[in-house]
C-alpha positions in Angstrom: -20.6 -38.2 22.7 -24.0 -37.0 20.7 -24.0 -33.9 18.8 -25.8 -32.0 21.9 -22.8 -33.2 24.3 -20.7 -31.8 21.7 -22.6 -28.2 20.9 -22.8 -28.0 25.0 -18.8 -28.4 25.0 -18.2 -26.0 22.5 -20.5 -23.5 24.1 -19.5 -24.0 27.8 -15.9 -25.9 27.0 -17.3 -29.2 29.2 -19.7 -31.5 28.4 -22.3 -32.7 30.9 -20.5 -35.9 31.4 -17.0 -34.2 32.1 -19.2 -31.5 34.1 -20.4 -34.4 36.3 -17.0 -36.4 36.5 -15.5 -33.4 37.5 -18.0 -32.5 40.1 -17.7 -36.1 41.6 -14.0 -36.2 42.6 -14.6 -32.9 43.8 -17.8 -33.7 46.2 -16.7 -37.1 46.8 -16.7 -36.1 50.7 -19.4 -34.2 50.9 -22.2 -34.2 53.7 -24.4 -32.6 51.0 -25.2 -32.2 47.5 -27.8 -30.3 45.5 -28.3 -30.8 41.6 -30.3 -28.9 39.5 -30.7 -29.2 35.9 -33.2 -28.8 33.0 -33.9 -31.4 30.5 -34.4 -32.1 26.9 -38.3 -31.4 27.5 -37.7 -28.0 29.2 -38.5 -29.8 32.7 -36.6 -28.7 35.8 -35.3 -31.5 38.1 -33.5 -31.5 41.5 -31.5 -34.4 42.7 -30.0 -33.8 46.8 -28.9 -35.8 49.6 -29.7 -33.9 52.9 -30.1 -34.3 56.6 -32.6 -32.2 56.4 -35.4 -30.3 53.8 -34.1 -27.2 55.5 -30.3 -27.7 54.6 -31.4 -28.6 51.1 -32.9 -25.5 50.7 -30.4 -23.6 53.0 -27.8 -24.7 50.3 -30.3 -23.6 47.3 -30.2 -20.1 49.0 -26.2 -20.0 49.3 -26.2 -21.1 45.6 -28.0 -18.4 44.3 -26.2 -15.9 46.2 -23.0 -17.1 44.7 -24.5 -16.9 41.4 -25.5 -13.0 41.8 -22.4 -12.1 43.3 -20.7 -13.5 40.5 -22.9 -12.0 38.2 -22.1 -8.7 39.8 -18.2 -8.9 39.0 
């Protein structure tokens, strides 16, 4: 583990790599996934598997709605 896995462990208590083992087991089943992540160079990427563009971005929505609702607690 590099000194940024390790500051991102301390900060958030799971690295990137135990983030993403953790999130595999857990959506090993699933009919859809949407990633999103920013990288060393500031650059926003977005990994999915989809049936369709609009259940990609349907997902996105639900996502973002969880986030503000949480945010609202």
């Amino acid at each position: 583990m590099d000194f940024a896995e390790m500051k991102r462990k301390k900060e958030r208590g799971v690295s990137n790599e135990e983030f993403m083992d953790q999130a595999k087991d857990y959506f090993k089943d699933a009919d859809c996934i949407v990633t999103v992540g920013i990288n060393s160079e500031g650059l926003i990427e977005t990994l999915y598997t989809h049936s369709t563009d609009l259940q990609a971005i349907g997902m996105m929505e639900i996502a973002k709605e969880q986030l503000i609702d949480e945010m609202e607690v």
